[in-house]
N, C-alpha and C positions, 0 to 999 in steps of 0.2 A: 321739727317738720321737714326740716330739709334733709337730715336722715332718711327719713319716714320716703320722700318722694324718688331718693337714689335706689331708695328700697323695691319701692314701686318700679322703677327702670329696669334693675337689675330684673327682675322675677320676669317681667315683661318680654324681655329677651332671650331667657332662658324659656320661657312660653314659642316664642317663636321658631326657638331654635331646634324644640322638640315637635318642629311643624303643628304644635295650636294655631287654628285660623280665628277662633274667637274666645272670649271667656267672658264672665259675670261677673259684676262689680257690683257690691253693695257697702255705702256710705266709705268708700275707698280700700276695702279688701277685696283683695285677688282672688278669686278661688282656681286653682289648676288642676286639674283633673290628675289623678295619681298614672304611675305605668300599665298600671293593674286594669286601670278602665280603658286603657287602650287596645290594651291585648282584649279585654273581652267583648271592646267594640270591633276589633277586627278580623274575630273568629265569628264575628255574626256575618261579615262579609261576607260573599262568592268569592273565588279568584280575580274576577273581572271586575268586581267592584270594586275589591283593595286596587285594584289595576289602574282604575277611572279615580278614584278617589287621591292616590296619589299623584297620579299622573298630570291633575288640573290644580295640583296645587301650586303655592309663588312660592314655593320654598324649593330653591336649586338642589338644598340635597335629597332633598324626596323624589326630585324628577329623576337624579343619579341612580335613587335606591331602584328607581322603578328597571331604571333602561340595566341595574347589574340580576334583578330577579325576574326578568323577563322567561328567560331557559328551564324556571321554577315555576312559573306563571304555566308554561308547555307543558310540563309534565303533568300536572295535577289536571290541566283539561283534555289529555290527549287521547281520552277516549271518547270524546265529543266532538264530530270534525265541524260542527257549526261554531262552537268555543275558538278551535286552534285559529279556525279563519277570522274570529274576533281580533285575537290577542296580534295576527299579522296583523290585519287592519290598524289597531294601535300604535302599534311600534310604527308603521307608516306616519301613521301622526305625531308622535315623537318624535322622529326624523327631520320633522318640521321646527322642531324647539331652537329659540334664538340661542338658549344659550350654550357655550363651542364643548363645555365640560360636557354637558348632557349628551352630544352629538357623539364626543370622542367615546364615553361609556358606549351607546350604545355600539359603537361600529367593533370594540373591544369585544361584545358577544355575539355576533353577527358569527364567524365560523364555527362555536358554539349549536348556535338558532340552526346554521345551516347544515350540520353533520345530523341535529336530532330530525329538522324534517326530512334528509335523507334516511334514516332509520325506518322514518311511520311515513314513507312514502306514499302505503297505499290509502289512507285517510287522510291525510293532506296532499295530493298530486298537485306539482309544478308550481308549491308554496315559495321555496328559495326564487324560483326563476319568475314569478310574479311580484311578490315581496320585497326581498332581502335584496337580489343583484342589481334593481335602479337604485338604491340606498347607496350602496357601494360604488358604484360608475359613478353617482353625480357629487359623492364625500372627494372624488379623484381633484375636482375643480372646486372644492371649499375654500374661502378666504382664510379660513385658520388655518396656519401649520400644522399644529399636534389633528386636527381631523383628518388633514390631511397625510400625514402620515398614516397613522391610523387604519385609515381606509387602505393605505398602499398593503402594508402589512396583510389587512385581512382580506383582498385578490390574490394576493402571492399565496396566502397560507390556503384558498380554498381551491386555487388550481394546482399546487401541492399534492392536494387530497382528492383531486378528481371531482370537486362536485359541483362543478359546473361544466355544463353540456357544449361538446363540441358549439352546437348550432345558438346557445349564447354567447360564445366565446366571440364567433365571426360577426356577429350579428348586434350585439350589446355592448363588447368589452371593447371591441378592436377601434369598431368606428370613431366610440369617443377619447379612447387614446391619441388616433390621428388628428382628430380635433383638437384636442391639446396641444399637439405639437405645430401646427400652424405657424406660419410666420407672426399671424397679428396675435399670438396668444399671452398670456403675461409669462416673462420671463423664466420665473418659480416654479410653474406649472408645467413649462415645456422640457424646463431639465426633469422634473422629476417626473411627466409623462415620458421621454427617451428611457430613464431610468429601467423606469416597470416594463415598456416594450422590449428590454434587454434580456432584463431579468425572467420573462414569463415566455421567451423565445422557446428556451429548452422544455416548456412543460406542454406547450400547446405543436409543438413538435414541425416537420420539414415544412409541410405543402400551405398550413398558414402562416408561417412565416415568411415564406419564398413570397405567398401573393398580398398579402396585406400588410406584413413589417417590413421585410426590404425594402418596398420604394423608399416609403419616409424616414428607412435608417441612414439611406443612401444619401440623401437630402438635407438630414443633418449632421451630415459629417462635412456635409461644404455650407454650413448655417457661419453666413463672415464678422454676423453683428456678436453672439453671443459666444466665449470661449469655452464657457461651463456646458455648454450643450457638446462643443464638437471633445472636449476633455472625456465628458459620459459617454460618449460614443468611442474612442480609444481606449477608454476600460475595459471597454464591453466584447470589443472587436473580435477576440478569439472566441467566444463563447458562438456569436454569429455565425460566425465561419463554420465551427464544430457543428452545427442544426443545420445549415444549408448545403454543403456538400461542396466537393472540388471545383466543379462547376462552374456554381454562380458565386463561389469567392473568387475565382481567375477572371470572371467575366465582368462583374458587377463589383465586388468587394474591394480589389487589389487596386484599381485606380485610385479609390478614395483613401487606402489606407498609403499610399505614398504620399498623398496630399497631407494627408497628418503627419506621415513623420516630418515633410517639411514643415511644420505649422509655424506660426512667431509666436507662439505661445508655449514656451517650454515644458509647461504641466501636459501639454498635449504628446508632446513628442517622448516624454515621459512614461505618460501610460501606454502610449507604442511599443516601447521599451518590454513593459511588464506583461505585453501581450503579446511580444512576438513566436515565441513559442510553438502556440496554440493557433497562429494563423499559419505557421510555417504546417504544424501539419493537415494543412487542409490542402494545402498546394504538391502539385507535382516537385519530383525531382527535376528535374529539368529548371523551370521555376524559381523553384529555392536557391539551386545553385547559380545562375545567375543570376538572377532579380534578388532577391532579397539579400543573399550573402551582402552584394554590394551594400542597399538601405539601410543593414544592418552596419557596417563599416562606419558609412553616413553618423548613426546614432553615438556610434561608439567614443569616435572623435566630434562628438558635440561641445560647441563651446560653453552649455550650461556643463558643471558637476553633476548636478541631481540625473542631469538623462545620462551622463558617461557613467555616474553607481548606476541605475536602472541597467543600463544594456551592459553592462558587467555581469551586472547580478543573473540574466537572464543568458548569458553567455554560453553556458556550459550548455541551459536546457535546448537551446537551439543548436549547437552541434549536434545532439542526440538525434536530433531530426533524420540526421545524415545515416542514420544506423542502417547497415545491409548485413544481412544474415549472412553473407559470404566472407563478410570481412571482421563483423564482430565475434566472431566464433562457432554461434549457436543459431540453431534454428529448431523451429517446431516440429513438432513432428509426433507421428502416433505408433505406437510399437503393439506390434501383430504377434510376436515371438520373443519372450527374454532369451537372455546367453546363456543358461541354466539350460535351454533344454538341447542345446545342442549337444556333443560330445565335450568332455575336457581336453581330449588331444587337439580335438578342431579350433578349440578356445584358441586355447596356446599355442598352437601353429599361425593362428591369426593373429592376434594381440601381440606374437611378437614379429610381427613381420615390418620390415623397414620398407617406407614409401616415401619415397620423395615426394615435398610440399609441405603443408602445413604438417601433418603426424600422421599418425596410424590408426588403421580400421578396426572396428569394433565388431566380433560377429553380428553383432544384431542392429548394426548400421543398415542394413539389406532388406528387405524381409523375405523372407524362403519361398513366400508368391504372393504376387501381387493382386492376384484375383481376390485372396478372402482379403487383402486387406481393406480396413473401413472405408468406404468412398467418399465420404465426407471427409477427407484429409489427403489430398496428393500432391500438396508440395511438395512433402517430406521425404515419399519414395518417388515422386519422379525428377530427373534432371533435366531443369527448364531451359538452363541456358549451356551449350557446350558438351553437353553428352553425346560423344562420340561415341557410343557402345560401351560395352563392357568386354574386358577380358579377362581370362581365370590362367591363375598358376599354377593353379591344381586342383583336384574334382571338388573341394570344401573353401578354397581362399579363392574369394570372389574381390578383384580390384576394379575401382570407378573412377575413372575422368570425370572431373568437375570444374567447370569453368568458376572464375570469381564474382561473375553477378545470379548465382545460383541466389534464386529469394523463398522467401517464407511467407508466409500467412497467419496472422492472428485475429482473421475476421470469423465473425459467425458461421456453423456448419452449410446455412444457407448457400451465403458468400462462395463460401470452397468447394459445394457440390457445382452451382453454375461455373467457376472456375475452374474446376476438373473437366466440367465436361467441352467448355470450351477448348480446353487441353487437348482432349482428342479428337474433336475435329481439326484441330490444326495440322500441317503438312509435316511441321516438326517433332510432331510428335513422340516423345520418346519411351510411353511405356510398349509402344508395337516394337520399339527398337530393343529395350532390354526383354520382351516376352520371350522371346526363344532362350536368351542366355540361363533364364531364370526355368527354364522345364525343368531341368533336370535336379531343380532343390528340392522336388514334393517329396522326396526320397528320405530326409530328414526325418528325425523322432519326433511324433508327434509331439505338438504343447502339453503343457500338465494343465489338469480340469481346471483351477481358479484361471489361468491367462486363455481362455475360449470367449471368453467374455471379458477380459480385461482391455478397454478402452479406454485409458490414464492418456493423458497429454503428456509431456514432459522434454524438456528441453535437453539436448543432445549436442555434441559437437560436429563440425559438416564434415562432408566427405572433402579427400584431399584432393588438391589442386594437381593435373600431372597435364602437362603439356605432351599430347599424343605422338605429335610431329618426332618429336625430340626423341621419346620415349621409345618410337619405333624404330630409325634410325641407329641407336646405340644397341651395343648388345644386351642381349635378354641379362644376363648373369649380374649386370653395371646399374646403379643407381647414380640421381643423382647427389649431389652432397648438396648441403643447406644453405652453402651459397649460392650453389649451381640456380637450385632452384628459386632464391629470390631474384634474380637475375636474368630468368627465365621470362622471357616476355608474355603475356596476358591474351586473351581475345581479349581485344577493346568493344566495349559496348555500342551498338550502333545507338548512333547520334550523339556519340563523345566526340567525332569532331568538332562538329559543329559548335557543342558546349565550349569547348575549351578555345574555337575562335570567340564564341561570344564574350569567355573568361578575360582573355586577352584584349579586345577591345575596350570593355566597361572597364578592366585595369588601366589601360592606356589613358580613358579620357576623366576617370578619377586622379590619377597624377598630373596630368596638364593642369585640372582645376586646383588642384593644390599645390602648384609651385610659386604662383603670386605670394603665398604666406606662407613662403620657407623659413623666414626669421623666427615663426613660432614653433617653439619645442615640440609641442604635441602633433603642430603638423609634420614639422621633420622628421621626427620617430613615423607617423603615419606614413608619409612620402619613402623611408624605408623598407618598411613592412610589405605597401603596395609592388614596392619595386623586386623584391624576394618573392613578392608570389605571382611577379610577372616573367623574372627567370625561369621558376619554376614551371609555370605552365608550357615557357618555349623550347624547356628539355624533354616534356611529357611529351609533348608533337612531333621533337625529334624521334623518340625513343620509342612513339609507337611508326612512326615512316621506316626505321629499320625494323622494327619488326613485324612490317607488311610487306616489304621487300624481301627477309628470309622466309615467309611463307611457302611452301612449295604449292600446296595445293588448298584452292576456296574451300571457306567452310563448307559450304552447303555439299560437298563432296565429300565433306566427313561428319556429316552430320552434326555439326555439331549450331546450326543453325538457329539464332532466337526466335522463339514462336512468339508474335507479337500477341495474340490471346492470352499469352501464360504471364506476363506481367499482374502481380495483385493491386487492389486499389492501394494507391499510396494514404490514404487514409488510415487503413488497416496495417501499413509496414513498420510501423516507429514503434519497436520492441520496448519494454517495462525497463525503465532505466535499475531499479534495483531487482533481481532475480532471484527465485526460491532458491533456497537451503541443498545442499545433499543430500540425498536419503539412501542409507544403506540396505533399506529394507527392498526387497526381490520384488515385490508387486507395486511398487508404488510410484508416483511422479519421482523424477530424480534428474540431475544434474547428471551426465558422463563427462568428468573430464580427463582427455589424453594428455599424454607428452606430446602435444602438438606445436610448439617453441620452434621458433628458426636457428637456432643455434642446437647443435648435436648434445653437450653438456654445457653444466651450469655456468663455466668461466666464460666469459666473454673475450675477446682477442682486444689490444687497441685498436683492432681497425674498424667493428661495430662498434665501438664507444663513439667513434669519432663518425660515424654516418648522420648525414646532415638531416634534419628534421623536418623530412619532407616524403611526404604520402599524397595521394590519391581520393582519399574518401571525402574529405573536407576540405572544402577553398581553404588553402594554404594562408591565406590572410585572415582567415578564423581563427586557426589555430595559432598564429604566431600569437594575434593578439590573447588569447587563452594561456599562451604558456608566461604572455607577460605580467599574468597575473600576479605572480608572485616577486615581481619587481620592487624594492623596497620604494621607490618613487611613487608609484602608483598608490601605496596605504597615504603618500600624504599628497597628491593629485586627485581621486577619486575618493576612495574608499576606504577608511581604516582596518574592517573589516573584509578587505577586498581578497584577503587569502584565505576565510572560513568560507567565502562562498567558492572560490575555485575546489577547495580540498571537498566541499559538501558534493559538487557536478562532477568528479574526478572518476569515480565508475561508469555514470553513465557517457563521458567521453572515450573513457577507454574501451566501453564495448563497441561503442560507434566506430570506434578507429581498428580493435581487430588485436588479437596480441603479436601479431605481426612487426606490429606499429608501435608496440609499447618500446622502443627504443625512444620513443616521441615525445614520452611523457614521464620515462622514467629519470629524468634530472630534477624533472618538477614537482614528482612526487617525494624522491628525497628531502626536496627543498622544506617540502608540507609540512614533511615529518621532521623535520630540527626545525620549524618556526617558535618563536619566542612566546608564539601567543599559545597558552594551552586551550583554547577552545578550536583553535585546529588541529591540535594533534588529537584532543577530543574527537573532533569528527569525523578523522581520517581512523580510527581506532575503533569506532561505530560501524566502519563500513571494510575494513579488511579483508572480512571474511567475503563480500562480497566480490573483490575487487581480487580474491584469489580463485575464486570460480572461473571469472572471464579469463582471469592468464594461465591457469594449467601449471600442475604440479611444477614442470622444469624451472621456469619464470616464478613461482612463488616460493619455491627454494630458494632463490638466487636473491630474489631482491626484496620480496615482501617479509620473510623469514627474521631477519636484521633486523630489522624495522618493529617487526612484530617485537620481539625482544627487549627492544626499547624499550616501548611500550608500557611491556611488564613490568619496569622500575621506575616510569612516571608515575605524577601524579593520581591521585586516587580517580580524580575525576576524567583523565583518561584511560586508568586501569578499569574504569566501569565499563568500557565501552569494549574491551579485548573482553573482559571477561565475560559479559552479557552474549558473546558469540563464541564464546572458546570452542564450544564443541564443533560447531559449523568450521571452524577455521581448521583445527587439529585433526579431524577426520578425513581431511584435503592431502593431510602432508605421508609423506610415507611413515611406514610402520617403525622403521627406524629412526629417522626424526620427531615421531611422535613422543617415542619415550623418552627423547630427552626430556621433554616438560613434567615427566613426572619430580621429577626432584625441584621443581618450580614450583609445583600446586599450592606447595605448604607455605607459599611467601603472600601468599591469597589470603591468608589469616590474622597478618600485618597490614591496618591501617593509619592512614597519619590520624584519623579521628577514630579513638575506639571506639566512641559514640556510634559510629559509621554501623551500622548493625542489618542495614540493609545489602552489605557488599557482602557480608557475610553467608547472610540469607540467597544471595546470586551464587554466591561458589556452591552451597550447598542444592541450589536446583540444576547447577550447572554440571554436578559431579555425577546425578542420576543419569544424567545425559553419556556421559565418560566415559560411563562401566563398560559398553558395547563395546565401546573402542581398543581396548584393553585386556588383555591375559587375566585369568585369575588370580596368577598369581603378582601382577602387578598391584591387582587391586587390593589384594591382603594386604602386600607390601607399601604400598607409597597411599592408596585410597582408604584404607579402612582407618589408620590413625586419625586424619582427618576429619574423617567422621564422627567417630569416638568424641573426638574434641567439640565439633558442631554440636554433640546429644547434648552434651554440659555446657552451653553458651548461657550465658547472662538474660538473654533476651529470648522468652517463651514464641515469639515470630521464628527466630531459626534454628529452636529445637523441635518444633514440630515439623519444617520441612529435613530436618536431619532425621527423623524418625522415619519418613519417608524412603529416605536415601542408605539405612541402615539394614532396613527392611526388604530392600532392591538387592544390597547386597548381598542379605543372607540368599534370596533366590538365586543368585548367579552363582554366588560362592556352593552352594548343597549342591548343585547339578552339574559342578565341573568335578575334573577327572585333576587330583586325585580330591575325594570329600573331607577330606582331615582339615582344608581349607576353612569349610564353613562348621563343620565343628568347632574348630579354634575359635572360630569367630564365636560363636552362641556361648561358648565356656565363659570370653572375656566378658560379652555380655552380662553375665549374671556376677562374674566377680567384680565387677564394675560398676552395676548398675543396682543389678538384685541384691546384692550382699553390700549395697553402699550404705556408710552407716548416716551421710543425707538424705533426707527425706525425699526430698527431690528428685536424687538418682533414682531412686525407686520408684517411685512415681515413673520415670522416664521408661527404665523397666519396663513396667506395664503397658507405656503408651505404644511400644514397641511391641510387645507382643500383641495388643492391639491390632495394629500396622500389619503384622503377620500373617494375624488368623483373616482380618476384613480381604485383604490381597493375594490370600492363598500364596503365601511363598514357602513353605513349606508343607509339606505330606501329612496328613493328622495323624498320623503312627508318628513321625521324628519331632513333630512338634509335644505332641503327647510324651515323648522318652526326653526330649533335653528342658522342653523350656515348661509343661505345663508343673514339676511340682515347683519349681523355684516359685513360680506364680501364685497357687495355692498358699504357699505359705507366708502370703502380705495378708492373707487375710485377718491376722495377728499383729499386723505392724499397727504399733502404735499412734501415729499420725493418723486422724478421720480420712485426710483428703487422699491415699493411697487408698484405704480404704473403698471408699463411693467410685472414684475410677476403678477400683479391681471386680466393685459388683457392679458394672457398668460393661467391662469388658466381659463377663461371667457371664450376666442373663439378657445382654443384648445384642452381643458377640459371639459367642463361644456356642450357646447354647440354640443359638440360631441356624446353626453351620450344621444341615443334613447327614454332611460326611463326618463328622464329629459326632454324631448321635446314633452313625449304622457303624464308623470301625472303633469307635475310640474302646469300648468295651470296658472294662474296670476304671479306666478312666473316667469313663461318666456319672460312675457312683460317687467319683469323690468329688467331680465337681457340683453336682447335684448336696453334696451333704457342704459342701464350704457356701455356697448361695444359702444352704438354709441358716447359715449361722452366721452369715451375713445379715439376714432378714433380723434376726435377731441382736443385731448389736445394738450397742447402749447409744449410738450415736444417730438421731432420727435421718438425717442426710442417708446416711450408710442403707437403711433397713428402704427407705423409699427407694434408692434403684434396686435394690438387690430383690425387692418386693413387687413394683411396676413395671409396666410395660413400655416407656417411654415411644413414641413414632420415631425419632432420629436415632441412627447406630453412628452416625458419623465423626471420623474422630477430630475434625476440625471444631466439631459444636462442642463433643466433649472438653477438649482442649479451651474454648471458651468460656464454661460454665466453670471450669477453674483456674480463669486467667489469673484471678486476684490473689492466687494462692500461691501461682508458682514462680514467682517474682525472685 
């Protein structure tokens, strides 16, 4: 009997657990109702009644089931708008449910609920905003956690998604956030109400931000009780800044965020740290350089570790801030005319013309008139700061004065059309000043028809620097030399006085406070640092008073005056720390870069070796602490990784600084590249190619080239990162440095893991890349072996992109001068491949001529004469799986190809008669392509459907 009653428990349980609310007992047997009778009691049900029936029942996971088939409950009544408004009504009263699992379900399908009644809006109108969003605002203040989450989740995901209405946002979502965040609110609630006001800033965009999140963000970032609140609000802080504009972060923001870095709470001054970046560019230059540079200092020499790693880490990205188009190299700019349609004499009489300052002119630095060019871009052609006029050397070589705070623009067309136009109303105006110079270019060959329409952006190198005073002065015939012209005094920027008193002072009263604790190391080093870049600033003050004293005549007498209009938002000025590729191709974005280097050739003298590491662009106390990144003290004071992050920020400081300046950094990037650790040579090896863009062929011969090299006989896992960019980087170097690497390529096929099969697969997408770069006859020579080798790899991944790359070649190879090239090539192909007596080869064979015919690289008459009878006669090879690829390549390739059907002529009849004897073969695989018409031609699926085979 006592079995008998466990028995009776058990069943009992299992009753309840399949939500039975009752059952019959007779003289002690259970009866349970089978599944069977449940299913077909609850197809007797409506929707709303299976809805009602679970929905009231005491079994929690039935209330679950309900709150996850609620979205299925919608669909099936959704063409009854009296039903849809039932099932809302519901889920309202489920909302109600005590218990926290049923609550977190439902709020889980809530942006669900609320995308479908966005869909059938017009049978349910303003269901979400009646319904669904008080569910969600009052889940913000649940006592449970996980609701509460929950709920945060599905406001974020459904303002995301747009679908809640500006005028519930202001009106529903906002108010009871601020109510959360109250002083008397509970703790929990107010950090993760800050949280979501952070977070939901960027989606509900400026103007409600500015009027109903800022006060209360303002407010708790001086909240004195709670540290977790004012820490959420120092996460956040850049993102702020970024939604609300220059503005009201100098006006409202910047107070509070000094107050945080001083916090006593180091998690706070922390997230400072990881956010200064991004508050840096919301702020003026002016600003930045002196306010923040210093608070940034402050952080650096903090006496937690965790905020000295933080404002390390963040080090590099806040120099970048500092980037001016005049000194980084490159500015924006819109091209009206390529150098293709000029003459080749004028090319070449231009490009090689010597100019003192940074390098040399490009014909199509200019553009031949100003008038057609796009007016939504005139930074590019007009010179905002320092354009003294233009003058010519002769009727085609057009030279341009360019002062060093020339800037750029990467704002919106919007942006630069009212910028432009402020441009011309100003006094300084200089496109009325170059208009006359420029009459006389309409004369020029017209463009060719694709560039009439061609409005590509693309990044350019500036015009050169020529001090006019000087330049006039000397005789016409005389240049000056590259030291001349470093040495050459600058227009100083107005209001760089004043900067550089304010520099000087906030240096002055930062070292007073830190001489009381001169005994500690990190302040002494600091108290040094400060005191170098308070030299520094006292030689800049000197070195501009003589050179306002050699002035002979005011600018504004030579035009060469700042138009205070033509300033861009500095919002808009903090250029993309890493910059597109090169492109060789005539119509497209592209990189130009000159021999623009301060040194005449590649040797350096000792006496720029020895020039002290000191610029202009960036507080000097920035960058010391930057270059002491690589300080072996510093891996065990800060960061052990404290040299992967300097090597990772190392382009974008060098653009910032200008290749001018790269004498600044070029010790430390040496340094990078012989660190012990290979995840920085890793990372410096990832970004090469980029970091030879910014310096220009002279400078990347000299000192990136060595380096580069290295490289090549490191580790795999930094060879991954030269090679992943070989092409980008080699296409930089001249033609004759270029080919030295051909006799390297082949060391690409050596790795320390032969496993490695994906490095392999990189060389082979990286060499389709190559061919451009290269002679034909190189590519016979030193690329096609290569290749060859890739077709037969082990691993069916990098024989299909060597088929690719095989196929590339035969195209270049046919069409160069002389064609014995690519004949050779097609010969070995088939003594190689076609006549291999592996099965495999053969197959590759095939996949290759595959490759040919889908690509058109060769002509259906030469492809018909070398390569179609070798092909043909696999239809005999003994192996199936040549076979099914040959009538694969036959009738869903070959016979596809209109120009193979109008020239191939006798040809056709044989391929026609081998398909039918295909269809016929004894192998059923064989006869089904050779027989159907498959949808896919593709030879990656092909390649697929015989992975298993070609192993």
């Amino acid at each position: 009997m006592a079995d008998l009653s466990l028995l009776q428990e058990d069943l009992q349980e299992d009753a309840d657990g399949l939500g039975v609310d009752d059952y019959s007992s007779e003289s002690d047997v259970i009866i349970i109702p089978s599944a069977l009778d449940f299913i077909s009691q609850d197809e007797m049900l409506t929707p709303l009644g299976r809805l009602d029936k679970y929905a009231a029942s005491e079994n929690v996971f039935n209330r679950q089931m309900v709150a996850r088939s609620l979205l299925d409950t919608l669909r099936e009544v959704c063409d009854d708008e009296r039903d849809c408004i039932a099932v809302l009504e519901r889920i309202s009263r489920l909302a109600d449910d005590s218990e926290p699992t049923v609550r977190a379900e439902l709020m889980e399908q809530v942006p669900h609920i609320a995308l479908f009644c966005q869909e059938n809006r017009p049978s349910i109108p303003y269901a979400f905003s009646k319904y669904l969003l008080p569910i969600v605002v009052r889940y913000l203040a649940d006592q449970n956690n996980q609701v509460r989450k929950t709920s945060q989740a599905a406001l974020l995901a459904l303002l995301e998604q747009e679908l809640i209405e500006r005028f519930d946002v202001e009106t529903k979502v906002c108010p009871v956030l601020i109510e959360l965040t109250a002083p008397d609110s509970n703790d929990d609630v107010k950090t993760e109400a800050v949280a979501i006001m952070c977070r939901m800033a960027p989606m509900v965009g400026k103007d409600i931000t500015e009027r109903l999140i800022l006060p209360r963000f303002c407010e708790m970032c001086c909240d004195c009780r709670m540290f977790h609140v004012r820490k959420v609000c120092a996460a956040n802080f850049g993102d702020i800044c970024s939604v609300v504009g220059q503005q009201a972060t100098e006006e409202m923001l910047l107070p509070r965020f000094f107050q945080l870095c001083s916090d006593n709470v180091w998690g706070v001054r922390k997230a400072c740290a990881e956010c200064f970046m991004a508050v840096s560019c919301a702020t003026c230059q002016e600003i930045r350089r002196t306010k923040l540079s210093a608070l940034f200092i402050n952080l650096i020499s903090d006496p937690s570790r965790w905020v000295r790693q933080a404002a390390f880490q963040s080090l590099g990205p806040f120099i970048s801030t500092f980037a001016n188009p005049s000194s980084s190299g490159q500015y924006f700019k819109e091209e009206s005319k390529s150098s293709e349609d000029r003459p080749v004499e004028d090319q070449n009489r231009v490009c090689n013309q010597d100019v003192p300052g940074e390098g040399q002119i490009r014909p199509e630095a200019v553009p031949s008139d100003p008038s057609v060019s796009n007016p939504s871009v005139k930074v590019g052609s007009l010179l905002e700061d320092g354009g003294a006029g233009a003058f010519r050397s002769s009727s085609d070589e057009i030279s341009i004065p360019v002062d060093s705070s020339l800037l750029c623009t990467l704002s919106s067309e919007p942006h630069q059309e009212a910028t432009s136009h402020e441009d011309d109303k100003s006094p300084g105006n200089h496109q009325s000043a170059f208009q006359p110079e420029f009459s006389n270019s309409s004369q020029d060959p017209a463009p060719l028809d694709q560039e009439l329409y061609n409005s590509f952006h693309f990044w350019r190198t500036p015009l050169p620097e020529i001090d006019l005073d000087r330049e006039l002065q000397e005789d016409s015939g005389k240049s000056l030399s590259p030291e001349r012209a470093e040495e050459a005094p600058e227009a100083p920027v107005p209001g760089s006085p004043n900067i550089t008193m304010a520099t000087r002072k906030e240096l002055e009263e930062m070292i007073e406070n830190l001489e009381p604790h001169i005994d500690d190391p990190d302040v002494k080093a600091q108290v040094e640092v400060l005191s170098a870049a308070l030299r520094a600033s006292t030689l800049d003050a000197h070195e501009e008073m003589i050179g306002a004293d050699q002035t002979q005549e005011p600018q504004e007498e030579q035009g060469i005056k700042e138009s205070p209009n033509s300033n861009i938002s500095q919002e808009d000025s903090v250029p993309s720390l890493i910059s597109e590729s090169v492109e060789n191709t005539d119509a497209s974005p592209q990189y130009v870069h000159d021999s623009v280097d301060v040194s005449s050739s590649n040797d350096f003298s000792p006496d720029q070796e020895r020039r002290p590491k000191v610029q202009d662009i960036v507080p000097q106390a920035l960058l010391d602490q930057y270059l002491s990144m690589t300080d072996p003290s510093r891996a065990q004071t800060v960061d052990t990784e404290i040299a992967k992050h300097c090597a990772y920020s190392l382009p974008g400081v060098a653009l910032t600084l200008g290749r001018q300046n790269w004498h600044c950094l070029r010790e430390t990037y040496e340094t990078l590249a012989s660190d012990m650790q290979w995840k920085v040579r890793r990372t410096l090896a990832f970004s090469i190619h980029e970091l030879a863009v910014i310096l220009g062929d002279q400078l990347t011969a000299a000192d990136l080239v060595p380096i580069f090299n290295g490289f090549l006989k490191d580790l795999d896992e930094v060879r991954i990162g030269v090679l992943k960019h070989l092409h980008d980087f080699l296409k930089l170097l001249h033609i004759d440095k270029r080919r030295e690497y051909l006799y390297q390529l082949q060391e690409f096929l050596v790795t320390d893991n032969s496993r490695n099969w994906r490095f392999r697969a990189e060389l082979a997408e990286q060499l389709i890349l190559l061919l451009e770069l290269y002679s034909p006859r190189d590519v016979y020579d030193y690329l096609r072996p290569i290749a060859l080798n890739l077709c037969a790899d082990k691993v069916s991944s990098v024989r299909w992109i060597s088929y690719k790359l095989v196929s590339e070649m035969v195209k270049k190879l046919h069409v160069a001068s002389p064609p014995s090239f690519g004949v050779d090539l097609i010969h070995e192909l088939v003594e190689n491949f076609g006549r291999c007596p592996k099965w495999s080869g053969r197959q590759a064979f095939v996949f290759v001529c595959q490759t040919v015919i889908e690509d058109d690289c060769l002509p259906m008459e030469q492809f018909a004469m070398h390569l179609m009878p070798h092909l043909l006669t696999l239809a005999n090879d003994r192996v199936p799986n040549v076979r099914v690829l040959l009538a694969k390549t036959l009738r869903q390739t070959l016979l596809e190809k209109e120009c193979f059907l109008t020239s191939a002529g006798c040809h056709q009849e044989a391929v026609e008669q081998t398909v039918m004897a295909l269809q016929m073969d004894r192998d059923s695989d064989v006869k089904y392509f050779a027989s159907i018409h498959p949808a896919s031609t593709k030879l990656s699926e092909d390649a697929l459907s015989t992975a298993s085979s070609t192993y």
